[in-house]
C-alpha positions, 0 to 999 in steps of 0.5 A: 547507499543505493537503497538510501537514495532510493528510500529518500526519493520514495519518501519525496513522492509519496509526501507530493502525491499525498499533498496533491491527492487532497486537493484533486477531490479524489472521494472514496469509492462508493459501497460495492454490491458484492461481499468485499474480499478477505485475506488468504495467505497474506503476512507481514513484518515490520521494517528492519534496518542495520540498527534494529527494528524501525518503527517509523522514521520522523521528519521535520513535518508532523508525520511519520514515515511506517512501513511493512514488508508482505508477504503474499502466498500463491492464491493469496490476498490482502482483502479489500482494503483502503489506505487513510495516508499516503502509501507507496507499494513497491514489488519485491519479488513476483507479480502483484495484481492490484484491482482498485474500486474507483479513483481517477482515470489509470488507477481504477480497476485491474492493474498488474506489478512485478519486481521492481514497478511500484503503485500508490493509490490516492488516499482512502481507495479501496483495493485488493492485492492479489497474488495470481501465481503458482511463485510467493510474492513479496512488497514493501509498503510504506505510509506517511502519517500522524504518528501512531496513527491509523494506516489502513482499514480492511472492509468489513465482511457483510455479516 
């Protein structure tokens, strides 16, 4: 029952921090000079609960609530990438470093999670996920949108 508090409280932040980001003016970070970094070592999985898989979980607003858990190899990353909803990210096992490109003061640049801290980054802010370590790393990720619609997009390498 720990986990369904905890997931309804979750849900409770990411719906308040994603009507609030909208109007802090939070813009999306301007291009980078170098070449965005790609995936290394990363997969993922849909969510799964007692019932099967969860595709995503209505609410009486016209979103959904979707989600992935990822898995991140030593050395591994997501790539450059940026979130079009709102988004929780929560450590489940090891160490995440989490470098944004721009966004307000305490989210911009480096910052380093472990099992158990979570990070939500505004909408439309680009950032990479690492896994620095010699240990796998595992997160949840959860995003609150449209249904079916988009959820992320992962830069595009200069060709």
């Amino acid at each position: 029952m720990r986990l369904g508090a905890t997931v309804t409280v979750v849900i409770a932040v990411v719906v308040a921090l994603g009507g609030a980001s909208a109007h802090l003016g939070v813009t999306a970070a301007e291009a980078q000079d170098a070449k965005p970094a790609q995936p290394k070592g990363v997969s993922s999985h849909g969510l799964v609960s007692s019932l099967g898989p969860v595709a995503s979980v209505p609410v009486t607003v016209p979103a959904a609530l979707s989600g992935q858990v990822v898995d991140l190899a030593p050395g591994g990353q997501t790539g450059t990438q940026r979130n079009l909803v709102p988004s929780f990210l929560y450590v489940i096992q090891g160490t995440l470093a989490i470098d944004t490109k721009g966004g307000p003061i305490g989210i911009s640049g480096m910052q380093y999670h472990t099992e158990g801290q979570s990070y939500s980054a505004p909408v439309g802010t680009w950032y990479n996920v690492t896994n620095a370590t010699q240990e796998p790393a595992r997160y949840l990720l959860l995003f609150v949108g449209p249904p079916g619609g988009k959820t992320v997009e992962q830069a595009k390498a200069e060709e």
